[in-house]
C-alpha positions in Angstrom: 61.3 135.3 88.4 59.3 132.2 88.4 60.1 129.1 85.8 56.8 128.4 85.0 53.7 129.2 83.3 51.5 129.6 86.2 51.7 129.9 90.2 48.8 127.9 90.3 47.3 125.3 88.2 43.6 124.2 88.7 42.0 120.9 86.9 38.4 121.4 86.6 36.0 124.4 86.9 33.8 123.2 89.6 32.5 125.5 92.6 35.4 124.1 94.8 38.0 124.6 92.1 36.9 127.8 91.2 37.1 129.6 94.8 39.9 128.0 94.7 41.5 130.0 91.9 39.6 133.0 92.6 41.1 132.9 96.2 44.6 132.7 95.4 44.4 135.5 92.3 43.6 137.7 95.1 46.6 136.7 97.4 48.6 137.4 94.2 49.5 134.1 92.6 48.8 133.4 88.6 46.3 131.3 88.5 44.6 129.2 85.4 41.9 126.6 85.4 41.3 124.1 83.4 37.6 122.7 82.6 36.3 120.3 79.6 32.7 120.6 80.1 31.0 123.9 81.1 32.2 126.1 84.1 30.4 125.1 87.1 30.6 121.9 87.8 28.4 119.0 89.1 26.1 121.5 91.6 25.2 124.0 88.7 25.2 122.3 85.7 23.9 119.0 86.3 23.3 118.6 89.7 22.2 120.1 93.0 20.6 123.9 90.9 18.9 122.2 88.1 17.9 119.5 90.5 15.9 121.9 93.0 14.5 123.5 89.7 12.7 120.5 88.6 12.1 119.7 92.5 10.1 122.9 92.7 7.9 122.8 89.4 7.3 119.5 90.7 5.5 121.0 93.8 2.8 122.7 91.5 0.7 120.0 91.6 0.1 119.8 94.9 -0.1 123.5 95.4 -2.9 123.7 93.0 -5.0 121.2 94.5 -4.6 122.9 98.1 -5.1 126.3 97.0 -8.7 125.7 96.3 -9.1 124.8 100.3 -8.0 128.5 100.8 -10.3 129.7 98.8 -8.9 130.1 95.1 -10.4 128.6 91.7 -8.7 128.5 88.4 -8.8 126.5 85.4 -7.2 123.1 84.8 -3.9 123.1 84.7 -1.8 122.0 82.8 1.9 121.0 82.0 4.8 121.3 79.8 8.4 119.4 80.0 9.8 121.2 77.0 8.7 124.4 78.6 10.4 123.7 81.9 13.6 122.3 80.5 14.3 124.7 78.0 13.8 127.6 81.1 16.2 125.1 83.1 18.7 125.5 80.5 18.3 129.4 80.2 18.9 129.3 83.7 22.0 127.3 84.0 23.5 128.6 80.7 23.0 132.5 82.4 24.8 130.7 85.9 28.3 128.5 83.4 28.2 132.9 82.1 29.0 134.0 85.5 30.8 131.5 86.5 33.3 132.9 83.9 32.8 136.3 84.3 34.0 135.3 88.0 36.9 133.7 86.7 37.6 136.5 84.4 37.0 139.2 87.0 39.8 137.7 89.1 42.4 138.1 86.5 42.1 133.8 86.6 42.6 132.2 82.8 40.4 129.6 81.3 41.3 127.2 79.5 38.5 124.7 77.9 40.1 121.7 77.7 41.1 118.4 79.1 44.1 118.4 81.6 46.6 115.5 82.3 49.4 115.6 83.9 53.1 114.4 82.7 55.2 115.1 85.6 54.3 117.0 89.2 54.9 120.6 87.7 53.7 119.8 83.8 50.3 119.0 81.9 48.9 118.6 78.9 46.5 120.8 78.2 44.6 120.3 74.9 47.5 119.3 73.1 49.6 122.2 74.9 52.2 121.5 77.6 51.8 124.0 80.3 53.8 124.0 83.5 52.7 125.4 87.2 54.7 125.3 90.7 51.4 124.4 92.4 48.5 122.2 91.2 44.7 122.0 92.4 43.0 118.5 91.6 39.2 119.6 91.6 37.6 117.2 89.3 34.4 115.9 91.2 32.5 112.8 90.8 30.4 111.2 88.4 27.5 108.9 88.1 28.3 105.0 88.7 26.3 102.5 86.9 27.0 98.9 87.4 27.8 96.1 85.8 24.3 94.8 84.6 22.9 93.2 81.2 21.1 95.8 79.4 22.7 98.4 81.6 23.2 100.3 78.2 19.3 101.0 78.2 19.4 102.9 81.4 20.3 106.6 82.0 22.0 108.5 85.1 20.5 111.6 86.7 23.1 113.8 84.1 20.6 112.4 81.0 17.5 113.2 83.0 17.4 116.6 83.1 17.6 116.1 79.1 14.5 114.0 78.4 13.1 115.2 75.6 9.4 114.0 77.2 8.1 113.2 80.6 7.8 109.9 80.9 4.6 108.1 81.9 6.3 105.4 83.6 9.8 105.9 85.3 12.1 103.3 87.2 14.5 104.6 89.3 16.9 102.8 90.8 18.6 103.4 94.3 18.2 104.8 97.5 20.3 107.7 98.6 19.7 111.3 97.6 19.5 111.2 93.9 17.3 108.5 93.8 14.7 110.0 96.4 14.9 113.4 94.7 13.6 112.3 91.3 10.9 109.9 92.2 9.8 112.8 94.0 10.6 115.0 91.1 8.8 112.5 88.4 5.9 111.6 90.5 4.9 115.4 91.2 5.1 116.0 87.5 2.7 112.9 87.0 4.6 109.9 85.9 4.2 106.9 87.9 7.4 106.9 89.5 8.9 103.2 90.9 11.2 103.6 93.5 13.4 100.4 93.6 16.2 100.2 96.7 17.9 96.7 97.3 18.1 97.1 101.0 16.0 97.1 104.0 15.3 100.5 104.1 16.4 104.0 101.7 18.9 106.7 102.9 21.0 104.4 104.1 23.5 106.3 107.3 20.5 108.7 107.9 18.6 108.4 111.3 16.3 105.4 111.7 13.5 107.3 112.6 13.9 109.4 109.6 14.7 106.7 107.0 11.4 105.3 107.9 9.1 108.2 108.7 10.8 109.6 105.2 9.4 105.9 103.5 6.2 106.7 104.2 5.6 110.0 103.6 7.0 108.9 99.7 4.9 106.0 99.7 1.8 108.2 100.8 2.7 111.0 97.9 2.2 108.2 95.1 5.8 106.6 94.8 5.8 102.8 94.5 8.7 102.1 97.0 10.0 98.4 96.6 12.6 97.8 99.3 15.0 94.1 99.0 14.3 94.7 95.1 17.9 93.6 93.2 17.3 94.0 89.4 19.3 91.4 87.6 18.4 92.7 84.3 17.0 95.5 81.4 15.5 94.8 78.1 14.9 97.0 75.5 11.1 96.4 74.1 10.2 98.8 71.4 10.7 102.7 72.9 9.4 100.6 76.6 12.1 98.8 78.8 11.6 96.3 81.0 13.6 96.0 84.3 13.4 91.9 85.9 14.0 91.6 89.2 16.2 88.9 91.2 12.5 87.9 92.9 10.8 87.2 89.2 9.1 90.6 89.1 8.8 92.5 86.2 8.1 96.0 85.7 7.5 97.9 82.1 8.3 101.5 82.0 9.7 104.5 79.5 12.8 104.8 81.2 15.1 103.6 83.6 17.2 105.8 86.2 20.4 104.2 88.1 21.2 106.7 91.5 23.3 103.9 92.7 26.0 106.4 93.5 29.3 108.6 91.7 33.0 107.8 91.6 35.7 110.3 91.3 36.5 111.4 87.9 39.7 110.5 88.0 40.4 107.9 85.4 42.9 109.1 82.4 44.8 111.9 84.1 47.7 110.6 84.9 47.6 110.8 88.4 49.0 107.3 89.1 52.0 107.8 86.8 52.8 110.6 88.8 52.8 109.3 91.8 49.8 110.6 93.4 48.4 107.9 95.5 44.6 106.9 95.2 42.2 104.8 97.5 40.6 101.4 95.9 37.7 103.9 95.0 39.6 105.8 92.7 39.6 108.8 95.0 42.2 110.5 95.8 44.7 110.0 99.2 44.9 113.6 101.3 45.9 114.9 104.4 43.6 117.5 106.5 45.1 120.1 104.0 44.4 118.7 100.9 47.5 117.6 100.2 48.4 114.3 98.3 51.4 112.0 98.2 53.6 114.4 95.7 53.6 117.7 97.9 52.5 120.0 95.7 49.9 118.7 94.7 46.1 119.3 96.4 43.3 117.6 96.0 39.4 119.4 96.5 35.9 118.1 96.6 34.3 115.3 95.5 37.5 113.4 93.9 38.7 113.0 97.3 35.6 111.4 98.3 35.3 112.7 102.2 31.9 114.6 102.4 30.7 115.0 99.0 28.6 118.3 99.4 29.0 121.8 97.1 29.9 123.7 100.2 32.1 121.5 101.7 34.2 121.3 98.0 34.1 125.3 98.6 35.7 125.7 101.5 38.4 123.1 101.0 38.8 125.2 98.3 39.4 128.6 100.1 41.4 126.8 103.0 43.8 125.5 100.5 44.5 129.0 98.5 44.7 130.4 101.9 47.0 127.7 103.6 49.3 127.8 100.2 49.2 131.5 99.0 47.7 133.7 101.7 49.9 132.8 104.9 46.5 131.7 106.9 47.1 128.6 107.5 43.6 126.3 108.3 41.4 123.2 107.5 38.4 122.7 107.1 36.6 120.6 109.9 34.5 117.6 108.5 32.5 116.9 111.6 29.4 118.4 112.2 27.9 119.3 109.0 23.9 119.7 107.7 22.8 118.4 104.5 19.8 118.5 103.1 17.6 115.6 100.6 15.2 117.9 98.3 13.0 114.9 98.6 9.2 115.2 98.7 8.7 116.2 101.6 12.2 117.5 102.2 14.2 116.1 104.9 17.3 118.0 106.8 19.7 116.9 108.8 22.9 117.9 110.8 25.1 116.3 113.7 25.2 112.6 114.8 22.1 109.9 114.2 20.9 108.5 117.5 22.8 105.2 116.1 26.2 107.0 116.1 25.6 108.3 119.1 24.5 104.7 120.8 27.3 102.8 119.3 29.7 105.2 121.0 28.5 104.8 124.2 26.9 107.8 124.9 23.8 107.7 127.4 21.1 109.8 125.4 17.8 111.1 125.5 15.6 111.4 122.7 12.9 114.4 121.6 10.6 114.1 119.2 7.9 115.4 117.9 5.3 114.2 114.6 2.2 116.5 113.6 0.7 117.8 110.8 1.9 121.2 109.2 -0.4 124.4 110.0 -0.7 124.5 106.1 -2.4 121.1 105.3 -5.1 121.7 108.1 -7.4 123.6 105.8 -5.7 121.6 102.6 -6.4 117.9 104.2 -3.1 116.8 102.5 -2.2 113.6 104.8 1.7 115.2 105.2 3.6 114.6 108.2 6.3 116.3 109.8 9.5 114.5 111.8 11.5 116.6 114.4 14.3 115.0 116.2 17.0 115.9 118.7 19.9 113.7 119.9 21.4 114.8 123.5 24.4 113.5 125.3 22.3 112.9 128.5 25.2 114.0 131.1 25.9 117.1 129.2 23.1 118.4 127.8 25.1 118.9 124.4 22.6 118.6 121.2 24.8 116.1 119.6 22.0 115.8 116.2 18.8 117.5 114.8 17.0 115.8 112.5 13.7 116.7 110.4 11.5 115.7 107.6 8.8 118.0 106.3 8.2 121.3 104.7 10.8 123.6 104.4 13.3 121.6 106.3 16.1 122.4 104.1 16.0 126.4 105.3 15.4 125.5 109.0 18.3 123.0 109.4 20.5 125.7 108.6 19.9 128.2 111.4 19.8 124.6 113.8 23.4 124.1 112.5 25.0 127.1 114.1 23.6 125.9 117.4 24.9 122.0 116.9 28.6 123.2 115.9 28.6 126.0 118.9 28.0 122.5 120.6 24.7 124.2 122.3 22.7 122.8 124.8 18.9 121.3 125.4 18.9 123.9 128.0 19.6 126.7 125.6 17.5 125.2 123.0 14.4 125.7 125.6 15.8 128.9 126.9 15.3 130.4 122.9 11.7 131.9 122.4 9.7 130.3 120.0 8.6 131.9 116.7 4.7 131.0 116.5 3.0 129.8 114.7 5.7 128.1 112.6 7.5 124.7 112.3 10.2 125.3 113.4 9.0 126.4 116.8 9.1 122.6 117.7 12.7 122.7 118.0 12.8 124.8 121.0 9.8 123.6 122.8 10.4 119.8 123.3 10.5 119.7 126.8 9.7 115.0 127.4 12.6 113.2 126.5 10.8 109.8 124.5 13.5 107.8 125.1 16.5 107.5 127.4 19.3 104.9 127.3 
């Protein structure tokens, strides 16, 4: 008969913690999870779901203005924020309900509060010691804002899906995802969005080519991109704020967004005093099985900082229960894996950059291909569309495939199978094309546009 509480403990209810639990309930162990915000975590309650739901009201716009070239008329139209928040929240207070009934359903306990640990087997949980032979760190990230006067006047992307208006002017500040995903979002829904990135060019560790076709497609949809643009400060004036900039500009504006990137949420848990070792980052120190310095203790997802992606936090998730409590023991391989920027336009991605594979010493050859999307030939929209393939020259492998454009999100995912199976150009132009779509491109590259 066990000595404690629970077989399996699990801190935070996150996508990756919560396959997690479910996982191991079904290989028998007694599982609980502990969560002190709403069941879901970062992808469905303030990031990656709501995120795509704003990204796709934002698309309206346009789709308004290019239905009339195919022939439809309709009456102005016309836009609501409250509307689409208050919908945004039905939706992701319907997802935190199943999320629970998941838990639920899988005989896993919830318990909403804050978990810290006091020893490796025993935390405090809302005031409540409970003790487990096995414990799941799955705590995320969360959004960094530096150290900045009048940072205190600037939100993160967790307060901007809570505006109580759409702002006519929005500063955003950054140049990763995040920050790309809401100019788009804000400049679709008609704020003049200002897009401010202290480097040479956004998405930094991204493919050249896309970093800069994806610049100017932004710049060409309204965004004010500013590259080599370091704000030193943010005043308050009135309900305005003003952002100053290390060259002397200045820029008024409603509000002002930091995407500058997200830490591990690991502060006050009592990690340290336990003996769990952390990186300078805060994350936390694992092995390819997701274990930490004290050995039983695992660590998921975004706290350990390795690939920071919903899916990826999932399957740590179900290799761990499975390693620990199922007798299948496997890891989950980090290389080779797509992500996608909900950007507008969208941008997908999977596999090595042709700078990776350079700076190994590879000898590559390059296919690419730039038009304009089947769609916007009646419409006149001025959109673009990037395709890309990276090839290990000698053997033919597709080491990267890279796009930007229209619905490159949902191609990049088929394209990922054939980059992890380690396919070659050869079978890339052996597979019959689809026509007349985009993604046809990918199969009938046939002039390598650069070799080295």
């Amino acid at each position: 008969m066990s000595t404690f509480d629970y077989d399996l403990f699990v801190v935070g209810g996150g996508s990756g913690g919560v396959r997690a639990a479910r996982i191991a309930a079904g290989h028998g162990a007694k599982v609980a999870v502990a969560e002190e915000s709403r069941v879901g975590g970062t992808c469905v309650i303030r990031g990656c779901v709501p995120k795509k739901l704003l990204s796709y009201a934002a698309h309206f716009h346009e789709d308004f203005e290019d239905a009339r070239a195919y022939g439809w008329s309709s009456g102005e139209a016309t836009f609501d924020w409250p509307t689409l928040i208050a919908n945004k929240d039905k939706e992701i207070d319907r997802l935190n309900g199943i999320y629970k009934k998941l838990l639920s359903g899988s005989n896993v306990a919830l318990l909403e509060s804050r978990a810290v640990l006091l020893d490796p087997h025993t935390l405090d949980v809302g005031g409540k010691k409970v003790t487990a032979k096995e414990i799941l760190i799955a705590v995320g990230g969360w959004p960094e804002m530096p150290v900045l006067p009048g940072i205190e006047f600037a939100i993160s992307s967790n307060e901007a899906f809570h505006l109580p208006r759409l702002p006519k002017d929005v500063v955003i500040v950054g140049g990763g995802y995040i920050a790309l995903e809401f100019a788009g979002i804000f400049n679709g829904l008609g704020a003049r969005a200002h897009l401010l990135y202290r480097g040479e060019q956004i998405l930094r560790g991204f493919d050249n080519d896309v970093r800069n076709f994806a610049a100017t497609e932004i710049v060409k949809k309204g965004v004010n991109l500013r590259t080599h643009a370091d704000v030193v400060k943010i005043e308050a004036i009135g309900e305005r704020r003003r952002v100053t900039l290390k060259d002397g500009g200045i820029i008024d504006c409603d509000v002002v967004m930091y995407a500058t990137g997200r830490s591990p949420k690991t502060d006050g848990m009592g990690l340290r005093e336990v003996g769990v070792e952390l990186a300078k980052d805060a994350s936390i120190k694992v092995d390819a099985f997701s274990k930490t310095s004290i050995g039983n203790i695992h660590a998921i997802g975004d706290c350990t900082n390795r690939v920071n992606l919903t899916p990826v936090a999932i399957k740590e998730g179900h290799a761990y229960a499975d390693t620990v409590f199922g007798g299948k023991s496997w890891c989950v391989d980090h290389a080779t894996i797509a992500s996608a920027v909900f950007s507008h336009p969208p941008i997908g991605v999977v596999g090595r950059t042709e700078e990776e594979a350079r700076a190994s010493g590879l000898a590559l050859d390059i296919y690419k291909a730039e038009f304009k999307p089947l769609k916007h030939t009646l419409s006149g929209r001025d959109e673009r569309t990037l395709m890309k393939l990276v090839v290990d020259r000698e053997s033919q492998v597709v080491l990267g495939a890279h796009m930007v454009g229209m619905d490159a999100p949902e191609i990049i995912q088929a394209l990922a199978i054939a980059v992890k199976m380690r396919a070659t150009k050869s079978q890339f132009d052996a597979t019959m094309a689809v026509h007349p779509t985009a993604a046809e491109e990918f199969v009938t590259m046939r002039t390598p546009v650069a070799a080295a």
